[in-house]
C-alpha positions, 0 to 999 in steps of 0.5 A: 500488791502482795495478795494480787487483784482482778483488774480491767484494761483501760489502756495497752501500751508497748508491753504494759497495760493500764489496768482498774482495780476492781477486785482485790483483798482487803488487806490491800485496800490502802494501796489500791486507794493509794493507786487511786484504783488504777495501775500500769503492769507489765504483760508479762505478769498480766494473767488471763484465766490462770495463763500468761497474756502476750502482748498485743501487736499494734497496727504500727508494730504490723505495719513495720514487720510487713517492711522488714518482711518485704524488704528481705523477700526481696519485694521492695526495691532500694532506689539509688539517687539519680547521681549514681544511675549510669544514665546520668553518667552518661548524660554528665560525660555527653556535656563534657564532651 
């Protein structure tokens, strides 16, 4: 909307949210009955206060850099199949025999 508008989250997604329209200029008010009041923004055109909103980091965002985190400080292990450890060489080599 050209003049822009004052708005309420109803819903975050990845990098947008949904957003009522509460506040809004007049000149605006065919879109917004158009929009039906509501519409979805990217966060990076959502400001707070005169200042750029980041998007939030949902649970499953936290939850997959905890992974990579992991994973490269070397705290979780790959496990190799049991065909590829020696033991079972060992074992299939002893039934051979």
């Amino acid at each position: 909307m050209p003049n822009g508008f004052k708005g309420t989250v109803e819903k975050i997604y990845t990098n947008s949210a949904m957003l009522t329209i509460d506040d809004f200029d007049t000149e605006d008010s065919v879109v917004v009955e158009d929009l039906k009041h509501k519409t979805v923004i990217n966060f990076a055109n959502i400001k707070l206060g005169g200042k750029p909103v980041k998007a939030p980091v949902t649970e499953e965002d936290e939850a997959k850099n905890k992974n990579k985190n992991a994973r490269k400080s070397g705290a979780v292990k790959t496990i190799k199949p049991a065909s590829d450890t020696k033991d079972t060489k060992d074992a299939k080599d002893t039934e051979k025999k």
